[in-house]
C-alpha positions as CSV (number, residue, x, y, z in Angstrom):
1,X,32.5,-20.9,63.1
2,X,29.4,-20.7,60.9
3,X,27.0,-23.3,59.7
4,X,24.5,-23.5,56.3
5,X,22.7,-26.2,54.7
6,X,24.6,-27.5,51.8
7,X,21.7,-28.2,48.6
8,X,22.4,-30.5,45.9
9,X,22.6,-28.9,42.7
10,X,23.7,-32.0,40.8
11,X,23.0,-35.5,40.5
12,X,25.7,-37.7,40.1
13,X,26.5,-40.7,37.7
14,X,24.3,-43.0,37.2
15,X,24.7,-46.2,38.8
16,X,26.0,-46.6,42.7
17,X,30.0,-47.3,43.9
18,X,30.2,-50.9,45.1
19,X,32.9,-50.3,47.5
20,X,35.4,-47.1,47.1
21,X,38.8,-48.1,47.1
22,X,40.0,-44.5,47.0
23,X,40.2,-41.7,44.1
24,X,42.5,-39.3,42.3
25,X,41.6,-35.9,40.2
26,X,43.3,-34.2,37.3
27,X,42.5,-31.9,35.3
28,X,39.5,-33.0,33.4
29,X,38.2,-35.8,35.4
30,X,38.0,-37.8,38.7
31,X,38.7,-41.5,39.0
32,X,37.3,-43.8,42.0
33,X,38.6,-47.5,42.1
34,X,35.1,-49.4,43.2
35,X,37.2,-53.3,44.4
36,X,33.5,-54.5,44.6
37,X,33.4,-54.6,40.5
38,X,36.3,-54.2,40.2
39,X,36.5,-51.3,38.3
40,X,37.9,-48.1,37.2
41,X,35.1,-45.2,37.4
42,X,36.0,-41.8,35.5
43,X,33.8,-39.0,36.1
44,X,34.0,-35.9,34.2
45,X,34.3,-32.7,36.6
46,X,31.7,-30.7,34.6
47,X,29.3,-32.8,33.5
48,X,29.6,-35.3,36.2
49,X,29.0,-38.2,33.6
50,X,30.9,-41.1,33.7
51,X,32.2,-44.1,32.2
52,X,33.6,-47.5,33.8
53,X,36.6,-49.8,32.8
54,X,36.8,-53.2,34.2
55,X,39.7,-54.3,35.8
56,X,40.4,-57.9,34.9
57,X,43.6,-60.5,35.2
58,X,44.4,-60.4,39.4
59,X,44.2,-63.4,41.2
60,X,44.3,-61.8,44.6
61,X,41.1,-59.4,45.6
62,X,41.8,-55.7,45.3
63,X,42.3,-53.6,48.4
64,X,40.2,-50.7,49.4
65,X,43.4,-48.6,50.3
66,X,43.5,-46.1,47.3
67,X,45.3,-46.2,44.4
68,X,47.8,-44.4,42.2
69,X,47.8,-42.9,39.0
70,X,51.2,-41.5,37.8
71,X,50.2,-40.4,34.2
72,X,51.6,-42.9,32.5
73,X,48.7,-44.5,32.0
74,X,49.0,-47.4,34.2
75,X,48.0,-47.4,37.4
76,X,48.5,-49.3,40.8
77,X,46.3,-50.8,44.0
78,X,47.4,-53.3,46.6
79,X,45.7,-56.5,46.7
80,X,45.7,-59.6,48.8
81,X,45.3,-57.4,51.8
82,X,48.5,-55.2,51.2
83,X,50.8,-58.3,50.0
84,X,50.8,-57.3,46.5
85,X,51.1,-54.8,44.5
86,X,49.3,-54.7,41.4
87,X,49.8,-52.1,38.0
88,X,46.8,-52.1,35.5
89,X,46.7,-50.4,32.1
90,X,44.4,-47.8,32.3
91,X,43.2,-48.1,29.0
92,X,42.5,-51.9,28.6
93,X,42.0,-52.4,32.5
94,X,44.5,-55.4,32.1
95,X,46.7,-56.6,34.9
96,X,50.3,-55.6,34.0
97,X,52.3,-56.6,36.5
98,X,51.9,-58.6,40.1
99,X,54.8,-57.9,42.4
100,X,55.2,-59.2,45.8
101,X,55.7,-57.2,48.7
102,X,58.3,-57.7,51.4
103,X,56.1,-56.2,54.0
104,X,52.2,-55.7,53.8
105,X,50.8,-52.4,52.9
106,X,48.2,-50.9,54.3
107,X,47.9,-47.8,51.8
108,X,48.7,-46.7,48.3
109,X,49.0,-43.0,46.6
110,X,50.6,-41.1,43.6
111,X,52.6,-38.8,45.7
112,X,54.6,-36.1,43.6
113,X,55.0,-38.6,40.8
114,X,55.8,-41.8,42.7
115,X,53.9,-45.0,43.6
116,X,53.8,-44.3,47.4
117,X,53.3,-46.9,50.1
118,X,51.7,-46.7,54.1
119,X,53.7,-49.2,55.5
120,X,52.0,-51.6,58.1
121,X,53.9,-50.7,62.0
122,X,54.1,-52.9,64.7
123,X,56.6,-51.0,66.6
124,X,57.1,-46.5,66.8
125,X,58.8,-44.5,65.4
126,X,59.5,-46.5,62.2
127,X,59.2,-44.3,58.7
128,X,55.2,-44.5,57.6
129,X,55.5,-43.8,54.0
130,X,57.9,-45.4,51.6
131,X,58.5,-45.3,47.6
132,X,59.3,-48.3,45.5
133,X,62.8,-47.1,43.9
134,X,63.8,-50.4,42.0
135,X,62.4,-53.3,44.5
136,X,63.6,-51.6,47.4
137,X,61.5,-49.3,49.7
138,X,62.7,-45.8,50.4
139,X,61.4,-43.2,52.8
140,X,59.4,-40.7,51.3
141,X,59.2,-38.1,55.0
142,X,60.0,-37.8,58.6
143,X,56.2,-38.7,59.2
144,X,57.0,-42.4,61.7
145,X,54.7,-44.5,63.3
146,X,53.5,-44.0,67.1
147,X,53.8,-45.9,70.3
148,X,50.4,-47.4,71.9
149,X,50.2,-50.4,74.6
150,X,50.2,-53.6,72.7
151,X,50.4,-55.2,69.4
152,X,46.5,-54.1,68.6
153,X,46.5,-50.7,69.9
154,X,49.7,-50.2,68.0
155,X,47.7,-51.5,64.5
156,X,44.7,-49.1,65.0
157,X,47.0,-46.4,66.3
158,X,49.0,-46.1,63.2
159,X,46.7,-46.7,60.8
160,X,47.3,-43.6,58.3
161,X,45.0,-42.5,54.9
162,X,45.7,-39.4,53.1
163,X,43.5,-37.5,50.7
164,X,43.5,-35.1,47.3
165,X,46.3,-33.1,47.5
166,X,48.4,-30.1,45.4
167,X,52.0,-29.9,44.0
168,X,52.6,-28.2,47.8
169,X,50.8,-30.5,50.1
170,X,49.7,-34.0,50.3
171,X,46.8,-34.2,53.7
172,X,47.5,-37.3,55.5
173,X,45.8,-38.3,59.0
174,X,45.8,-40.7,61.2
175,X,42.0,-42.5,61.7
176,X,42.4,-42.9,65.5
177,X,43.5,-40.1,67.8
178,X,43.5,-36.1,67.6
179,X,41.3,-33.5,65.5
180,X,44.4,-33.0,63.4
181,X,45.4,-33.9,59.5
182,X,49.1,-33.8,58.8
183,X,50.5,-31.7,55.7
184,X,53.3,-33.4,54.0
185,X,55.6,-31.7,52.0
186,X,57.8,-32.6,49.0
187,X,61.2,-32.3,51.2
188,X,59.8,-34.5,53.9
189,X,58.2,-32.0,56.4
190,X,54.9,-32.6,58.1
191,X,52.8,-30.1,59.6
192,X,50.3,-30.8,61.7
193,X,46.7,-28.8,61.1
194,X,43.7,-28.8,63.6
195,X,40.6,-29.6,62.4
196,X,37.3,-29.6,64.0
197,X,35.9,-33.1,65.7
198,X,32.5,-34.2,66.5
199,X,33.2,-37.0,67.9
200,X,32.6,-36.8,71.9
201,X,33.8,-40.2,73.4
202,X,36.9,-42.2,75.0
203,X,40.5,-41.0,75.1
204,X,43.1,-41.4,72.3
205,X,46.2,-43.0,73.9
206,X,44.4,-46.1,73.7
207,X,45.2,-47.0,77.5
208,X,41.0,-47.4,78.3
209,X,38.8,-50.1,76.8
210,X,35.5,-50.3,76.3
211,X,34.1,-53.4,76.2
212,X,36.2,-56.2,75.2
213,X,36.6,-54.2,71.9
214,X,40.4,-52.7,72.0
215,X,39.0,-50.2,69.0
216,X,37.3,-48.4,71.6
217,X,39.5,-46.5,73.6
218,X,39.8,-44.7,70.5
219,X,37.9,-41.3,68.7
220,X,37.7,-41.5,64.5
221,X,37.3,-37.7,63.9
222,X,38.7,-37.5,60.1
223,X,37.0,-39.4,57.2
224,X,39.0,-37.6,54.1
225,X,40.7,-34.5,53.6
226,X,40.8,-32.7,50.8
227,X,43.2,-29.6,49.9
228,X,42.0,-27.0,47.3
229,X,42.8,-23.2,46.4
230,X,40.2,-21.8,49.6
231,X,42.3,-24.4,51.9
232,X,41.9,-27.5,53.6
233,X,38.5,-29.4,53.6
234,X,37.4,-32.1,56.3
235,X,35.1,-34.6,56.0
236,X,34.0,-35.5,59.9
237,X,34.3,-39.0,60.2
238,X,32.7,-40.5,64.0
239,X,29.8,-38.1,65.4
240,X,29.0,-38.3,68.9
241,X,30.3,-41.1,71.8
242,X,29.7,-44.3,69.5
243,X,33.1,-45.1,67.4
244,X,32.4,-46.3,63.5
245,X,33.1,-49.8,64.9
246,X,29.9,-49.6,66.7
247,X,25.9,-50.0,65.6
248,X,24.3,-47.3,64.8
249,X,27.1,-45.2,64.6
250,X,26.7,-41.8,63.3
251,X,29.6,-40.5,60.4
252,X,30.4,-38.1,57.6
253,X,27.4,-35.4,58.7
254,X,29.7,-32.3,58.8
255,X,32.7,-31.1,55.9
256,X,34.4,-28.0,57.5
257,X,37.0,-25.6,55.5
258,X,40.0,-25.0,57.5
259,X,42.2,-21.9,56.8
260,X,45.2,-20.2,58.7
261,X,44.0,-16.8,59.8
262,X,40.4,-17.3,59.3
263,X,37.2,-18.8,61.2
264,X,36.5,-22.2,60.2
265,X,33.5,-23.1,58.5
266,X,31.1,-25.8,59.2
267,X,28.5,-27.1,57.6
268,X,25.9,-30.1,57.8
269,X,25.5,-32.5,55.4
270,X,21.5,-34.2,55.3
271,X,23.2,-38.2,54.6
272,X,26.2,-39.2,56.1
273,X,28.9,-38.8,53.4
274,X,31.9,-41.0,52.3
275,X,34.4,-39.0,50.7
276,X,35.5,-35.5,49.0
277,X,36.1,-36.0,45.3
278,X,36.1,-33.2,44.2
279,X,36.2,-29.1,45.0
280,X,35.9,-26.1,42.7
281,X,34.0,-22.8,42.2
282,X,30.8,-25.4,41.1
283,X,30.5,-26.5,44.2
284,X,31.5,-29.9,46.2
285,X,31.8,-33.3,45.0
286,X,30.3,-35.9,47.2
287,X,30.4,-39.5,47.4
288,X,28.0,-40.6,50.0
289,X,27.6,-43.8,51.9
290,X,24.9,-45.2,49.8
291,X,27.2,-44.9,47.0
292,X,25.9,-42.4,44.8
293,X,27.5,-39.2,44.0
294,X,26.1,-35.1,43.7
295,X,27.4,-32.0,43.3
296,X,26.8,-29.9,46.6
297,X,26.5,-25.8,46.6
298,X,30.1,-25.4,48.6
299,X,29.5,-22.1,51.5
């Protein structure tokens, strides 16, 4: 394991993200749903300008659980904390079309050209990530939900985000519990990778407590994930013994690349950052907690 500083070589757009509701990439640009506007922000990958499309026409708040873009120039949130799903035109920032959903959502990504769902679990071993076919759900892999003691154990237990992935591999993990993020494939497999924590508190069954506060019996070691040509990068997400439910809690200070074969590598960020938006032979793309965005030199 080795460590370096990590300089900023690039300022980002100007103007701060309100709240980040999640992101996609392509080939030419980023995109970060901010719900706080709300608002579609599109970020060139070179130049790291921007420009910002207002979302208008939902009754419901939007949800910061991602987002998916499927290239057809629409694309889709939750809203109404995960009771409805919502398509915009990318173009006008229009609301399309309001659909209501049979169960409450607690996630949303464009997953190998589909609008995929992460389904809200109060019982294990129930499928975790579903695709609209028609109106009805359908299971998109083998990944289920897990067991814990009790209705809120079982919530913070399963609750699952994924990050940037390829044609190959979509990183998924689950915010409580093991150092690990979760490769999903297109046939359904999922393989679990470990990933370096730096979070040093309470177990991650979620049997202990901790106060009156059922959150912390758990750790919070991944923040995003983010899969590129070198291999998997890891945004650390809790730091230390207190949980990101706590004050003064210290996150995001670390991003480690994780490769089969290979030492990881580690290294320290200055301000706690929010997510990976982007990685290339430039550097790293940063969204940090303050909102703003910069181009990092990657190791």
């Amino acid at each position: 394991m080795t460590a370096a500083p990590l300089p900023v070589i690039a300022d980002g757009p100007d103007g701060p993200v309100g709240d980040f509701g999640g992101r996609s990439i392509d080939a030419g640009e980023i995109r970060i749903l901010d719900v706080a506007a709300p608002a579609l922000r599109r970020i060139d990958r070179t130049t790291l300008f921007s420009s910002t499309r207002r979302l208008s026409g939902s009754d419901v708040p939007l949800d910061p659980y991602g987002f998916a873009a499927t290239g057809d120039g629409t694309l889709w949130t939750l809203g109404g904390k995960g009771r409805f799903l919502l398509r915009f035109s990318e173009k006008t920032g229009a609301l399309l079309e309001r659909r209501v959903l049979a169960e409450p959502g607690q996630g949303i990504l464009a997953i190998w050209g589909r609008v995929g769902l992460v389904a809200v679990r109060l019982r294990p071993d129930e499928p975790l990530l579903l695709t609209m076919e028609g109106r009805e759900p359908v299971r998109l892999s083998r990944l289920v939900s897990r067991s814990a003691p009790g209705i809120t154990a079982l919530l913070i237990r399963n609750l699952l985000r994924c990050g940037s992935g390829t044609a190959a591999v979509i990183p998924c993990w689950f915010t409580a519990g093991p150092s690990e993020v979760l490769l999903l494939g297109p046939d359904g497999a999922v393989r679990p990778v470990v990933v370096p924590s730096f979070a040093t508190s309470s177990p991650t069954d979620g049997t202990a407590t901790r106060g009156r506060d059922p959150g912390g019996a758990f750790t919070y070691p991944v923040r995003d994930a983010f899969v590129s040509e070198d291999g998997l990068w890891v945004l650390s997400n809790q730091e230390g013994d207190r949980t990101p439910l706590d004050t003064g809690a210290r996150r995001g200070r670390h991003v480690a690349l994780v490769r089969e074969g290979r030492p990881n590598r580690v290294v320290p960020l200055e301000r706690e950052a929010r997510a990976i938006l982007d990685v290339s032979d430039r550097g790293l793309v940063l969204l940090f907690a303050d909102g703003s965005i910069a181009r990092v030199a990657a190791p």
